[in-house]
N, C-alpha and C positions, 0 to 999 in steps of 0.2 A: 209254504202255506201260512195264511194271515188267520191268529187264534182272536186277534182283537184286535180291529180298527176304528180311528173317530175321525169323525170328517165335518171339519168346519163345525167344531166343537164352540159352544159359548155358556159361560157359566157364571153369575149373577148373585148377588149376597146385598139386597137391599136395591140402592143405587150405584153401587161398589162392583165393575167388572171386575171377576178375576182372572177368568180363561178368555181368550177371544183368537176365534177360529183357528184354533187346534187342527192337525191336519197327521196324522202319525198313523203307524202299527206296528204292530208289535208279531212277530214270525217264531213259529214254532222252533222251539232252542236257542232263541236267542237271550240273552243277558244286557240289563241295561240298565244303569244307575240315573236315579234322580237327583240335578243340582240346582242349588238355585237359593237366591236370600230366603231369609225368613218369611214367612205371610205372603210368598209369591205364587203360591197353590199348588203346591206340591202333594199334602194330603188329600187339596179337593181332587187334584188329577185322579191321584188312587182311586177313590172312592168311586170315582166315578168309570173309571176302566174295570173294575169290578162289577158295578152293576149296583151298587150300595146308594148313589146319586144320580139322577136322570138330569142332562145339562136342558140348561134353559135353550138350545138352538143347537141345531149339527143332531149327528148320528153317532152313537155308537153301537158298535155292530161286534158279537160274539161266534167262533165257528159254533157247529152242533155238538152237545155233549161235552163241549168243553168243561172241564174241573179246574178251580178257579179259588184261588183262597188268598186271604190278607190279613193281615196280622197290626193292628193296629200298632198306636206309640206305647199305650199304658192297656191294662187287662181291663175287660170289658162285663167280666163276668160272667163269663162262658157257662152255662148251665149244665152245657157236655163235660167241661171241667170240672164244676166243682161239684157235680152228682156221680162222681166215679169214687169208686172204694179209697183207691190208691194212684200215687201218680206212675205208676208203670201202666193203670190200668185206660189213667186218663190219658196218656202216650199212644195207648196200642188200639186206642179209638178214634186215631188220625186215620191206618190202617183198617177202617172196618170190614170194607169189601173184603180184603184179604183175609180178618178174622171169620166172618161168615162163610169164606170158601171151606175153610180150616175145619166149622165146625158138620159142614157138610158133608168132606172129605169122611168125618168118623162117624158120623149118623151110616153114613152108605156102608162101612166097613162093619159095624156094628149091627146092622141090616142083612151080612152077607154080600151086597151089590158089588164087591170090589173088582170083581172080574166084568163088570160091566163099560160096555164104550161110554156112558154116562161119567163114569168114577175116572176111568183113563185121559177124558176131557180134563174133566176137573183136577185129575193129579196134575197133566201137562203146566195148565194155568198155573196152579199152586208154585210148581217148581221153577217155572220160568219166572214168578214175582219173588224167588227164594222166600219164600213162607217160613221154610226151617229158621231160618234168620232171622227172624221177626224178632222177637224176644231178646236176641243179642245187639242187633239194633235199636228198642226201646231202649234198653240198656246202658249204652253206648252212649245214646242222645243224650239222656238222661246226665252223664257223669260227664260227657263234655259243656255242657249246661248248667253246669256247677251242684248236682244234687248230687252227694254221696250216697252209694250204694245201700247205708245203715236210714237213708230217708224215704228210699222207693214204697218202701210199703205206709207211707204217712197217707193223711187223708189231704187231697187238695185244698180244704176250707181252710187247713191251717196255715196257707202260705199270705205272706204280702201281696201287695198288686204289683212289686217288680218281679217277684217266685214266680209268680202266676202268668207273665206275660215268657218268663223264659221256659215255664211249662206249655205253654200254647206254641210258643216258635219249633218247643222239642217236636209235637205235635204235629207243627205241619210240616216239620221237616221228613217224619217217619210216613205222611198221607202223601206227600210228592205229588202235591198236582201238575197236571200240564204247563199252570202258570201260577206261578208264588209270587205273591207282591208283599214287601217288608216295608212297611214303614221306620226308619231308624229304629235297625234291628237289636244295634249293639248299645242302644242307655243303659241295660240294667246288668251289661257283662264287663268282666275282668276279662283281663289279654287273653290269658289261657281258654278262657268261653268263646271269645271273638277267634280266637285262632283254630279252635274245633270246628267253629261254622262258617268259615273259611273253605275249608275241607270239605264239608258237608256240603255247602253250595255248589265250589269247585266238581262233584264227582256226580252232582246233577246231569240230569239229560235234558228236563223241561226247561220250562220257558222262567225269568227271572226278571221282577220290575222292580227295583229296591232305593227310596230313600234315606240318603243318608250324608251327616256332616263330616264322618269317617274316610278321610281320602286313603287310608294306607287300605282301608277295608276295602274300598269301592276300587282302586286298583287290583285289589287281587282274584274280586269275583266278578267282569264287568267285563265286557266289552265294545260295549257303545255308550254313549250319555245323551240325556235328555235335558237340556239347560230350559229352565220356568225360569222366564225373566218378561220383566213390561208386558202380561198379561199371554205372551205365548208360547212356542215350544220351539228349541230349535235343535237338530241331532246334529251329534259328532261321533267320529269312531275313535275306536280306540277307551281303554284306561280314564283313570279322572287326571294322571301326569297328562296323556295325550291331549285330553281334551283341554286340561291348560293351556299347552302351547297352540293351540288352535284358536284356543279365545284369545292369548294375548296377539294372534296374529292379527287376527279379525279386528281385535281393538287398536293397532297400533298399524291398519292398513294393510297390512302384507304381508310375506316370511324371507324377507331380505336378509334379516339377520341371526335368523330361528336358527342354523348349522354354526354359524360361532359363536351364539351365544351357550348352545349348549356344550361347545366344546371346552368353552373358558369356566359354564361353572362345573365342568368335570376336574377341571384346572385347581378350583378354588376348593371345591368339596375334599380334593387330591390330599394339599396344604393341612387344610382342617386337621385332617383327622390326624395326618402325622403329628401336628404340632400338639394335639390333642395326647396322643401317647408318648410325647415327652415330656406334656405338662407345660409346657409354656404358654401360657395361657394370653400372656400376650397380643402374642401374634398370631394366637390363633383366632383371638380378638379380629384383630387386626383382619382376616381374612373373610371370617364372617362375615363382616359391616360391606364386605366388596363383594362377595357372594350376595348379601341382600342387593344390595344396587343393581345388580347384573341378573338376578333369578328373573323371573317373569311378573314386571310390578303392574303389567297391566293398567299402565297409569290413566285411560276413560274412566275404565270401570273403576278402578280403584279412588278415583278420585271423589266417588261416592258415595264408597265406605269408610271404617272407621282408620281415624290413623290418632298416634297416641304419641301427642309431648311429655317427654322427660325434661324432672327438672334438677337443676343441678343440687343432689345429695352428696355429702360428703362419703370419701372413697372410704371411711374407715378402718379397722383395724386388721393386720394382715391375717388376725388369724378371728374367725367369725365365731364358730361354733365347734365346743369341744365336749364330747362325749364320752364315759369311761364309766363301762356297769350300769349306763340308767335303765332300771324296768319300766317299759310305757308301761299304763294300762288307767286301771278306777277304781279312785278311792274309798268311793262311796254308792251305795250302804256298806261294801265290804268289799275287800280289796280281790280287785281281778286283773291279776297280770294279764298281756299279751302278748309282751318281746322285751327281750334284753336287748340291748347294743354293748357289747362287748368295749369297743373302743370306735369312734369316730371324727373325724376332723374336717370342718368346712373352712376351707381360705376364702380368701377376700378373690373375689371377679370369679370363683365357681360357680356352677348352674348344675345342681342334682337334683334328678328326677327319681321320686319317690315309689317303686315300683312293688308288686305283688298280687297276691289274688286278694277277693273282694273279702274283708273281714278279717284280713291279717295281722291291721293294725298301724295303712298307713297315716291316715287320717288322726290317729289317734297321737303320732309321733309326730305330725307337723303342729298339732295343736302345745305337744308337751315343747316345744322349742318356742312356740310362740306364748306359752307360759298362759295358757288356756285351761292346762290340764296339769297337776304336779305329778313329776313321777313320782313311784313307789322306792325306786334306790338305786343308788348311784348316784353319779354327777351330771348335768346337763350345764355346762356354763355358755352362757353369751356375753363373748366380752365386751367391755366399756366401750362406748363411741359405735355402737350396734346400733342402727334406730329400724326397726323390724315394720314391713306393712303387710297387713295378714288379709288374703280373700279368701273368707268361710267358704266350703260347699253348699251350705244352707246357707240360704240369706233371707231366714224368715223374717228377722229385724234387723235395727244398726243405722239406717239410712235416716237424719233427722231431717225436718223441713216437709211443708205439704207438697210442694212442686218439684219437678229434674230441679230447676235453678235455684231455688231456695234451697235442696240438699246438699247441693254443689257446694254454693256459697257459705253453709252452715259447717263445712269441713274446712274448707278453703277459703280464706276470705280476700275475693279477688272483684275488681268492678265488674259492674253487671254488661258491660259490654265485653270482656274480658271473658269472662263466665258462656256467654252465649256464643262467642267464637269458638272457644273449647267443645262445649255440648254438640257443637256445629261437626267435628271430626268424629264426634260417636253417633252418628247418625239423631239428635236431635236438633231438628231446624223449625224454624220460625214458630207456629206455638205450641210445638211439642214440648218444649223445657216449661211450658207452665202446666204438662199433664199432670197429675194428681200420681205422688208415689203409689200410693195404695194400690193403682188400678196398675199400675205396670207389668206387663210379661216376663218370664222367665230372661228372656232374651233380652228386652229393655232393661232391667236390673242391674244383669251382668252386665252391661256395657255404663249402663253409669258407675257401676260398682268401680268399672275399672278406670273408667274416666275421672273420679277422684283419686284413683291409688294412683296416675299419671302423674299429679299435680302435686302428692306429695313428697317432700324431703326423705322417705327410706332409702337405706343403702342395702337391706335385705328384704327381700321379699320372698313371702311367704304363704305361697299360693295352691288353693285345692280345689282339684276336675274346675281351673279357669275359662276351660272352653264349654263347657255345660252351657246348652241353648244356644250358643253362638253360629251363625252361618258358617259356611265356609270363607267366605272374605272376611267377615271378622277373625275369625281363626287364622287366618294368615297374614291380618295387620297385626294380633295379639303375637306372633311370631315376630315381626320385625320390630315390635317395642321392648320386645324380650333380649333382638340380639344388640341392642344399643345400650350405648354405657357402659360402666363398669360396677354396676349392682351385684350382688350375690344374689343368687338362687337356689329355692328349695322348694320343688313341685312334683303335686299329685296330679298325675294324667293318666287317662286312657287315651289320649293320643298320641299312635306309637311314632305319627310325623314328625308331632311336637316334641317327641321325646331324642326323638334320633336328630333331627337338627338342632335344636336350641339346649340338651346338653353333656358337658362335657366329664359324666359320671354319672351314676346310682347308687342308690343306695334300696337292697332288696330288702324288703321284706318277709319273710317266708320261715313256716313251722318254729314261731318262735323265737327267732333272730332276726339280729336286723347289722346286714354286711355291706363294704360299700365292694362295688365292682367299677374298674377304672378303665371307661370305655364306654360308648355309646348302644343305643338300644337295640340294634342290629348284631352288635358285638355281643350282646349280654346274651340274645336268643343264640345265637349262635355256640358258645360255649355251653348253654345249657343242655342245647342237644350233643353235646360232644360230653356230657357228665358232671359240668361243675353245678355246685348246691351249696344258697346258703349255707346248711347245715357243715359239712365239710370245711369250707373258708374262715365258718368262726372256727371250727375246733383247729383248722391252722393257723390261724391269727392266737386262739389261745396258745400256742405250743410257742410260737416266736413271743411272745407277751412274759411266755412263766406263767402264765394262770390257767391249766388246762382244768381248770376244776369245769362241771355242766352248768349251765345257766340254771339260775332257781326261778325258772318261770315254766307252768303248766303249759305245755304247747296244747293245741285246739285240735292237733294232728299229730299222728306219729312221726317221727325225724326217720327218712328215707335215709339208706347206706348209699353215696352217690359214688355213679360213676367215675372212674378217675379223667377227666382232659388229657389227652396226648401231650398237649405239648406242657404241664403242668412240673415243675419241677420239687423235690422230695423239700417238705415245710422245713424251715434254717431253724435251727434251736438253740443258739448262742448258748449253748451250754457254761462257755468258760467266765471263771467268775463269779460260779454260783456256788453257795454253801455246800457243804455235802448232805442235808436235810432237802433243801429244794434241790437236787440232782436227783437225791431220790426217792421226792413226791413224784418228779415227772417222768423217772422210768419206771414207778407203779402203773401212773395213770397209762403210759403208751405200753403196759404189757398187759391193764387190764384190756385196753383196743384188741390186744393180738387174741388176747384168751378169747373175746367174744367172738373176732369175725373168724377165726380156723372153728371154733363149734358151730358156726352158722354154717362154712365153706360143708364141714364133714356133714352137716344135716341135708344139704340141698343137693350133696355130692352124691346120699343116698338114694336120695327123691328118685335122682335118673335109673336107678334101676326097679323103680317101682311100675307094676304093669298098668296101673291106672292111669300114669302120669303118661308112660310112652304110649297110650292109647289116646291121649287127647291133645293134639294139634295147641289150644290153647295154652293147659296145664304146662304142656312140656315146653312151650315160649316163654313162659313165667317164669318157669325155674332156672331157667334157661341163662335170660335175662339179670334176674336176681344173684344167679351166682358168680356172670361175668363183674357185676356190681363189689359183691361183694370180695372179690378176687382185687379188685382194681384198690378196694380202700385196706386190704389187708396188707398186699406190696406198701404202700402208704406206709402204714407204720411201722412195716421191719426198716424200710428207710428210714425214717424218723428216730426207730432205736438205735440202728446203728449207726446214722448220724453223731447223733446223743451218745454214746461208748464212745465214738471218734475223738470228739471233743472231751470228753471227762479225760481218756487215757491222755491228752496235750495237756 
């Protein structure tokens, strides 16, 4: 069944086509991602399979009673949003059919009617949309969406216009229409947000029309695409992976070589990662740069986006950046920690991705290396022979010159034929380099931004949300300028592509601490659900260190008891060699660990014979959960002591 078709679609902005004879639809249940450059109508598409814009020519045609919702890029002001008490309340008004049955259901019972085939209807309804659930699924949305449980009862006026747009997504996510269209859903979320609505989309029934620059997103909730290119629409099935290889087939004539190329870069990806977990960076070098050649460079298409010369910066010094106790945070008006870094070390040819939830503190750490921001204490060194190139996430200023080629030039002083070949691989041609900076786009920005950080002499770079506005072909040139050279790297992304291929470690950010984890981003989510946490790593890193004392920074959040990893082995405590004052500081500190977590074990151990607890499904998975937790970090440090006795008695 067809919920939305357009037929010989045309749509107009001036003298300026931008749709031209559109011919699509879209069928009940299905899922389908929007791609395509920038400015190639992907919004107008929405708007206009909504019903929001009427095309200049063609048809679109809607079934009957269709429910139909879209979610812009930024909050629009929703009046249903910000006239609600609270945001549980502005949530549970996605659902309102459902609330009106709700309040139906107890007018009739409250009437006596309950025995009526009336009320028997209306229970059926009720229970078949699990109505009971309402409220656990507001809930739910809510905290996967990044609002803490202590915010639900705030008033919506008080949020941002990014707050406000992840309260409208919560929103339509709890209304479930037949067809949900997202305009890039995920600008204003952190992984763990993107990774709840993920899920959320995934466990949909209806129909799903979403764009977005997010390919690890658009693989995971998608299964057709829509490529917006030279004014039309073209479908492919499959993933945004699949739809790759289908365009670079299309682009490159045929699929003659589609089966061994993919088997060679399973070959090359193979190599990586090993060489990755031995640290030889090398060759793992080395393997990437052949991976790039061989991935799918789609060299038509590509040859029309951006591509980015490196210039030859010197390799500097082997050891980059060295960390021990810095508190990030700000100094002024008055000093507000965010995280310690315990200990950390960047070598030369590393590429660490800077990871956490939103407000943690990574931003705040790239700026204190780039010497933006002073920390509060400890040490941050960047050694000699460093020369560091920094892209803000805001680029409200910076850029001098009234023209692309005047900025250019006023960074870089290079001939202006020189200049214009360059601007010419970031997509500015003939007289685009004399647009006026001022008036440039989000997208335009960044690509010059990055078109001067190409041209200069850094050996570090030092780079935040680099793909912010970028297409996806620019996101995927920004990847292969990324794997070339032998630069250092230190980047904040939400993209989890970008972070899984281009690097070879992270550095977490989370409740406080800031840990590195040695392994790429696939590996890091993965242990996470197996139980490792910052929290935990520093206090094992303290224990191997000698300085198990707690970090003197206010965390934002309570420090979670984590999980122990399987395959995790008991922290080494080089005991021998130590005075007998530091022996026993550190078998105070690991038996105050013990005293806490056997009082925590004996409280939760109680719990379970509590009649409330085993009466409620939820309750009794909480404690459940919480005591396997606590069980896993309390073995932790009888090994750890008795480690520590090991070593003293040699």
């Amino acid at each position: 069944m067809s919920l939305v078709s357009l037929s010989g679609v045309r749509r107009e902005i001036g003298a300026t086509i931008i749709l031209d004879e559109v011919q699509v639809s879209i069928a009940a249940g299905e899922r389908i991602g929007l791609v395509g450059p920038n400015g190639a109508g992907k919004t107008t598409l929405l708007k206009m399979v909504s019903g929001r814009e009427a095309p200049d020519a063609g048809v679109v045609q809607h079934a009957r009673g269709l429910r139909i919702d879209l979610l812009a890029q930024e909050s629009t002001q929703d009046p249903a949003l910000l006239g609600a008490p609270s945001l549980i309340e502005a949530v549970r008004g996605g659902a309102a059919a459902l609330v009106a049955l709700s309040e139906q259901l107890r007018e009739m019972e409250l009437s006596g009617a309950a025995g009526s085939s009336e009320y028997a209807e209306a229970r059926q309804h009720f229970d078949a949309a699990d109505g009971y659930g309402l409220d656990d699924r507001v809930a739910d949305a809510l905290r996967g969406l990044g609002f803490p449980t202590e915010r639900h009862m705030e008033s919506p006026t008080r949020l941002s216009g990014g707050e406000q747009t992840r309260l409208a997504l919560a929103r339509l996510v709890i209304s479930d229409p037949d067809l949900l269209m997202l305009d890039e859903p995920t600008n204003h979320l952190d992984i763990s947000a993107i990774e709840w609505l993920e899920g959320a989309l995934r466990a949909r029934k209806g129909a799903l029309l979403v764009a977005s620059h997010d390919r690890t997103f658009l693989d995971a909730v998608i299964e057709r695409v829509w490529e917006v290119r030279d004014h039309r629409v073209t479908r492919f099935r499959g993933g945004y992976s699949d739809y790759a290889r289908q365009r670079e087939a299309v682009d490159e004539g045929g699929e003659r070589d589609a089966a061994e190329r993919t088997k060679a870069i399973a070959r090359e990806k193979e190599l990586i990662q090993t060489y990755r977990s031995h640290r030889k960076y090398a060759k793992m070098h080395e393997h990437e740069r052949r991976l790039a050649a061989i991935e799918p460079p789609v060299a038509q298409r590509r040859a029309a986006t951006m591509h980015i010369a490196t210039t030859g910066a010197s390799r500097g010094p082997a050891e980059v950046v060295r960390v021990r106790h810095a508190v990030v945070g700000y100094g002024e008006p008055q000093r507000v920690p965010i995280a310690e870094a315990r200990s950390l070390l960047l070598s030369r040819g590393e590429r660490i991705g800077i990871v956490g939830m939103n407000g943690a503190g990574k931003t705040t750490l790239l700026k204190s290396v780039a010497g933006i921001i002073p920390t509060l204490g400890g040490s941050l060194d960047i050694s000699a022979g460093v020369v560091p190139g920094y892209l803000a996430q805001v680029r409200a200023a910076g850029l001098h010159g009234a023209t692309v080629l005047e900025a250019l030039r006023a960074v870089v002083p290079v001939e202006q034929a020189q200049a214009r070949a360059h601007l010419a691989r970031f997509l500015f041609r003939g007289d685009e380099v004399t647009k006026e900076v001022a008036v440039l786009s989000g997208g335009e920005r960044s690509r010059l931004e990055l078109a001067i950080l190409g041209l200069l002499p850094a050996n570090l770079l030092l780079l935040d949300e680099p793909t912010n506005h970028l297409d996806v072909d620019a996101c995927e040139s920004l990847e292969r300028f990324l794997l070339e050279g032998e630069r250092t790297l230190l980047l904040v992304s939400h993209d989890r592509r970008m972070l899984e291929r281009i690097c070879t470690g992270l550095w977490v950010v989370d409740a406080g601490r800031v840990v590195r984890f040695d392994g790429g981003y696939a590996a890091w989510r993965k242990a996470v659900a197996a139980g490792w946490s910052a929290a935990e790593e520093d206090r094992a890193l303290g224990i191997r260190l000698g300085d198990h004392e707690e970090a003197k920074v206010d965390s934002p959040r309570t420090t979670p008891v984590a999980k122990r990893p399987a395959t995790r082995k008991p922290a080494a405590t080089h005991a021998r060699g130590l005075s007998k004052e530091q022996a026993r500081r550190r078998r105070a500190a690991i038996e105050g660990d013990l005293d806490l977590h056997r009082q925590r074990k004996a409280v939760l151990e109680g719990s379970l014979t509590d009649p409330a607890v085993l009466s409620s499904y939820t309750a009794l998975a909480g404690v459940s959960a919480e005591l396997a937790d606590v069980t896993a970090a309390l073995e932790l440090a009888e090994e750890a002591w008795l480690a520590l006795e090991g070593e003293i008695a040699q």
